[in-house]
C-alpha angles and dihedrals in degrees: 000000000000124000109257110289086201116050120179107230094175150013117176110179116225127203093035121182099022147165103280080252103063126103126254119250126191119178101212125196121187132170118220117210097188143014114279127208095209140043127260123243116227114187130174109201122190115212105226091189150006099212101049120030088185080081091046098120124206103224102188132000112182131170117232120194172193078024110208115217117254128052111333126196135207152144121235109204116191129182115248119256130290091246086187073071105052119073114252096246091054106052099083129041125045124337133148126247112203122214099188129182117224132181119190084341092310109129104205103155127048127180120180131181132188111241124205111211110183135167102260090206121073116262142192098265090213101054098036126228125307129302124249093025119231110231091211088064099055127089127206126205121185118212092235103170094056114059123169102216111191113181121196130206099249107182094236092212111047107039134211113356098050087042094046087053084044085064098046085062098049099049088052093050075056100057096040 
């Protein structure tokens, strides 16, 4: 394996805190070591639900390239999350939205943040707040000082199948 050919240098998240609707806006900056044939797969994925990742919803997938050597700057924009798909007890407190890098299917790059979703009017604490709840009432906030970056071995130079059993292994040496 090669050493990673793409490393993110930096992720500022814009628009923070925002209405629920809002989109989502990350400001990435990578440096890229050498040319790359193919582009490189951004995606921003909401999880919908901890419970259940069959709800998770990819909010934005988007191509960059050709990718120039050297630093390289851009903003992601995603649409918020389709809240008639997330289950109403999950709408509002504390979730993780994913930014991952991925290079001929290869993730090799993955950024979460928590996300705090709470009701922005006041509300009988005994009955919660109201249901269903309204979207343009609620309020994220991205924890946007505290990212978990996880970085995966792609082989740069086969692609998907040699990098998919890389991180296989590298999940295994995680759990161990």
């Amino acid at each position: 394996f090669i050493m990673s050919l793409v490393n993110v240098v930096g992720m500022l998240v814009l628009d923070n805190p925002c209405a629920f609707t809002n989109p989502f806006q990350f400001e990435i900056t990578f440096d890229c070591l050498s040319p790359l044939p193919d582009d490189l797969e951004w995606k921003v994925t909401y999880v919908s639900s901890a419970e259940d990742s069959t709800l998770d919803q990819v909010l934005d997938e988007v191509m960059v390239g050709p990718v120039p050597v050297g630093t390289n700057k851009f903003v992601l924009q995603a649409d918020p999350p389709d809240v008639s798909r997330i289950p109403p007890s999950d709408v509002l407190g504390v979730t993780v939205v994913l930014v991952t890098c991925s290079y001929k299917d290869a993730e090799f790059c993955r950024v979460g943040y928590y996300v705090n979703n709470e009701y922005s009017e006041p509300y009988d604490e005994e009955q919660g707040p109201p249901n269903p709840i309204d979207p343009l009432k609620v309020q994220r906030t991205i924890l946007a000082d505290k990212p978990r970056v996880t970085r995966f071995p792609i082989d740069w130079n086969l692609g998907a199948a040699a990098a998919s059993h890389g991180q296989q292994q590298q999940q295994q040496q995680q759990q161990q």
